[in-house]
C-alpha positions in Angstrom: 55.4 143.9 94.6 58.1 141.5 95.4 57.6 139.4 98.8 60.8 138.6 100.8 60.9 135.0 102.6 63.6 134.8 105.2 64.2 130.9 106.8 66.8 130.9 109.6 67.9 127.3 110.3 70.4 125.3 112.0 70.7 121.8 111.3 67.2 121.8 110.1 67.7 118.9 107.9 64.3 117.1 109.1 62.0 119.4 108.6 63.6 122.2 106.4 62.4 120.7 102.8 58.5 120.9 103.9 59.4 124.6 104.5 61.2 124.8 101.0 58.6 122.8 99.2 55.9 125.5 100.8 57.7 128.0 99.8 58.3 126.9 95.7 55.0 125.6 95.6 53.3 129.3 96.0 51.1 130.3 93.6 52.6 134.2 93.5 55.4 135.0 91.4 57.1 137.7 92.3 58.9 136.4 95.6 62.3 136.1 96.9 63.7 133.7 98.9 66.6 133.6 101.2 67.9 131.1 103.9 70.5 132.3 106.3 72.2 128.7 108.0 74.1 128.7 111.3 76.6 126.8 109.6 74.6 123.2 110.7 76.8 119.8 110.7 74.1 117.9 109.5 72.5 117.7 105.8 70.8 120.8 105.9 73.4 122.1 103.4 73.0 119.8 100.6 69.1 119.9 101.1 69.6 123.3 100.6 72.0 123.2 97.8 70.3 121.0 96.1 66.7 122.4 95.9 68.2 125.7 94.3 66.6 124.0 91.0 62.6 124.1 92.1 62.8 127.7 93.0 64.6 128.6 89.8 62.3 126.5 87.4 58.9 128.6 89.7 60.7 131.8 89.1 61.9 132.6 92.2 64.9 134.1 93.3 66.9 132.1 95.4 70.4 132.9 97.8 71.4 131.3 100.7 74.6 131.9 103.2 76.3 129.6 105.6 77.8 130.9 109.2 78.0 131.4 112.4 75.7 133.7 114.1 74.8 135.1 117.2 71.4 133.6 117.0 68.4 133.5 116.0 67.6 137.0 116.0 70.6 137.9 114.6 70.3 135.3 111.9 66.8 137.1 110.8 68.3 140.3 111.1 71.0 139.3 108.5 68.1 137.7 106.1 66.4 141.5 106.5 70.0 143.3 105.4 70.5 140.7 102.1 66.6 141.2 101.2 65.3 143.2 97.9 61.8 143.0 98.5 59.0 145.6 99.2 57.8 143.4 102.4 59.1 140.9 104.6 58.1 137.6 106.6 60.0 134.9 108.3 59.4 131.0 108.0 61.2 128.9 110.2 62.5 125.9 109.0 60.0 123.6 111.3 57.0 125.7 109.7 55.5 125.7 106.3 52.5 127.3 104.7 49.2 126.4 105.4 48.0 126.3 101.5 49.7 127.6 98.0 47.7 130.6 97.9 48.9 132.0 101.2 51.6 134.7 99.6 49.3 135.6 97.1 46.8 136.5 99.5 49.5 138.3 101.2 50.4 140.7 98.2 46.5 141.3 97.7 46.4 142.9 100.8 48.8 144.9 100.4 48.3 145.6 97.1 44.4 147.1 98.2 45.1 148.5 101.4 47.3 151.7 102.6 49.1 149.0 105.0 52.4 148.2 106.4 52.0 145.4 107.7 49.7 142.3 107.9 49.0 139.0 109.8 47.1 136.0 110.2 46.0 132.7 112.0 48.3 130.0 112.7 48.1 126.1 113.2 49.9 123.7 115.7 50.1 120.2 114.7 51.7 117.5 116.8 55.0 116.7 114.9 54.6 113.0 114.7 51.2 112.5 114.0 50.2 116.0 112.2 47.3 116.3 113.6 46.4 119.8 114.6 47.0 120.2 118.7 46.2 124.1 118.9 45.2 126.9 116.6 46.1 130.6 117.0 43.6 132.8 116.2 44.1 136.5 115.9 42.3 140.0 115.7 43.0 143.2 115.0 45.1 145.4 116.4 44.0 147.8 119.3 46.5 149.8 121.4 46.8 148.8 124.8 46.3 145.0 123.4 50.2 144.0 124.4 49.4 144.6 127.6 46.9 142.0 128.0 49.5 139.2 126.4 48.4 139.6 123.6 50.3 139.8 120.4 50.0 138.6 116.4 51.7 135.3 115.4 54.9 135.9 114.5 55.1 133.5 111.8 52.6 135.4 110.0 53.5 139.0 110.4 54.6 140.1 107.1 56.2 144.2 107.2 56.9 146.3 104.7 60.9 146.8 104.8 60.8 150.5 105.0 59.4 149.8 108.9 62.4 147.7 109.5 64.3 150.5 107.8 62.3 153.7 109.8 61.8 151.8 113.2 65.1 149.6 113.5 65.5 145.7 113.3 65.3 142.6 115.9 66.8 142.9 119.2 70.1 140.3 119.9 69.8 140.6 123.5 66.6 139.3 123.9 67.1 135.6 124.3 62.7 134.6 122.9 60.6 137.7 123.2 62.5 139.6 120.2 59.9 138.9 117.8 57.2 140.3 120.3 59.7 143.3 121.2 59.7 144.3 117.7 55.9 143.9 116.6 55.3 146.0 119.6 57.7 148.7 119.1 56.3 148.3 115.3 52.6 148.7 116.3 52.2 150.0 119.7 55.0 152.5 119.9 55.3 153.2 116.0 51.7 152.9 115.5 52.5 151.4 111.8 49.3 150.7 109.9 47.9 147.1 110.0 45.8 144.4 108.6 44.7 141.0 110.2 43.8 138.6 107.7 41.3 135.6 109.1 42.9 133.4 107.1 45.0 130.0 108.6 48.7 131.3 106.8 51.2 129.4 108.9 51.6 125.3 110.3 53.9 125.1 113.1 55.3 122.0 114.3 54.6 122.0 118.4 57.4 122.7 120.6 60.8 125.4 120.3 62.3 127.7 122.0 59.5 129.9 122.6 56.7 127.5 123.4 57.9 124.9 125.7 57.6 125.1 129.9 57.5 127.5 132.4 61.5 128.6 132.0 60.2 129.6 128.8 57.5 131.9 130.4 59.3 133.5 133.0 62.1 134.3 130.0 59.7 135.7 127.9 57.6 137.5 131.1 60.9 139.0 131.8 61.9 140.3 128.4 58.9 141.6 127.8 58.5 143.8 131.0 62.1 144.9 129.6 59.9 146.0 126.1 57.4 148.0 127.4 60.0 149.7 129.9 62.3 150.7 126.5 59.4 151.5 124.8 57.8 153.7 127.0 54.8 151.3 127.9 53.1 150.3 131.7 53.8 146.9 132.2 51.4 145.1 135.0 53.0 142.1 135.8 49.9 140.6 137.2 47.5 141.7 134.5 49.7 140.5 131.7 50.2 137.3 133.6 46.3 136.8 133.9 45.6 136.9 130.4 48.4 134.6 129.4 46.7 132.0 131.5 43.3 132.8 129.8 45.5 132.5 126.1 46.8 129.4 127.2 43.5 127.8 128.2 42.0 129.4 124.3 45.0 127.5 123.0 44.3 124.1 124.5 40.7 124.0 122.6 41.0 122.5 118.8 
């Protein structure tokens, strides 16, 4: 079975060889590897260029692409289109695995389940002092669980490409809730099977996009009512905003 690794960056050149290095450094060895850049004006290019050696010496299969995108989303969704692999994650190029034995333990799942897709627990670590701020800890799946603000960590939701292929890719209209959009089109609509692994897979560095204020909130609030409603879901406004305050008080705790 051969895992797919998609990094999106965009001058990245801070933070994108921790990613890389997590990535060669796996332990599994069947695994492909691709970054798609936004064409950054900083060293992200030679990093990139220049580590091509460490993933050919560990066997893995390496290709990278340069240019402008549309986004993030459409950035992924170009890494999806250029992958070979029987499943698919994403590791941003702020994030890195929590341990070398975190793909493996990906393919063994797969491997001894009827599954198609999988997730985990994720870490927050304070980017300057690396010491862990939140953690993100995850269950399985029951329908109706979206509705309640709930949803896997992205970072660690690995798919078989044949859902991507069946159920369709990540929206580029959605400015941050995409990745939510698609795991519950994947899983609540689609009803694709799935496995939660209790298992820390992912460290995040704290802050993005998708994690920082209350803009950020009402964004994703407001994409999301958009998901359900294109999904054929019920979205309570004031239920789902209820448990988002109860998540973000689980977060705070270490």
């Amino acid at each position: 079975m051969k895992i797919s690794i998609i990094t999106v960056s965009y001058n990245s050149s801070r933070t994108i060889k921790d990613t890389m290095e997590s990535v060669y450094r796996q332990t599994y060895d069947k695994i492909e590897y691709i970054i798609v850049d936004g064409k950054s004006s900083d060293e992200t290019l030679q990093i990139i260029k220049s580590s091509e050696t460490n993933f050919v010496k560990n066997g893995i299969e390496y290709k990278w692409i340069s240019e402008k995108d549309n986004g993030i989303y459409d950035a992924i969704n170009k890494g999806i289109q250029l992958s070979t692999g029987d499943v698919i994650g994403i590791l941003n190029s702020d994030d890195y695995y929590n341990d070398n034995d975190v793909v493996k333990d990906i393919a063994t799942a797969f491997k001894e389940d009827d599954i198609d897709c999988i997730y985990g627990n994720l870490k927050y670590i304070d980017p300057l002092s690396k010491k862990v701020t939140r953690r993100w800890t995850s269950r399985d799946f029951e329908s109706g669980l979206f509705e309640k603000s709930w949803t896997p960590a992205h970072p660690t939701f690995y798919c078989r490409k044949d859902s991507y292929i069946k159920y369709g890719l990540y929206r580029t209209d959605f400015k941050i809730a995409a990745d939510v959009e698609l795991m519950y089109r994947f899983l609540e609509k689609n009803r694709i099977k799935s496995k939660f692994i209790n298992r820390s897979m992912v460290i995040m560095r704290q802050g993005g996009v998708s994690s920082s204020g209350l803009k950020s909130t009402y964004i994703i609030t407001k994409e999301m009512r958009q998901a359900f409603k294109d999904n054929g879901g019920k979205f309570n406004l004031l239920k789902y905003l209820g448990y988002k305050g109860l998540k973000l008080k689980e977060f705070i705790k270490v």
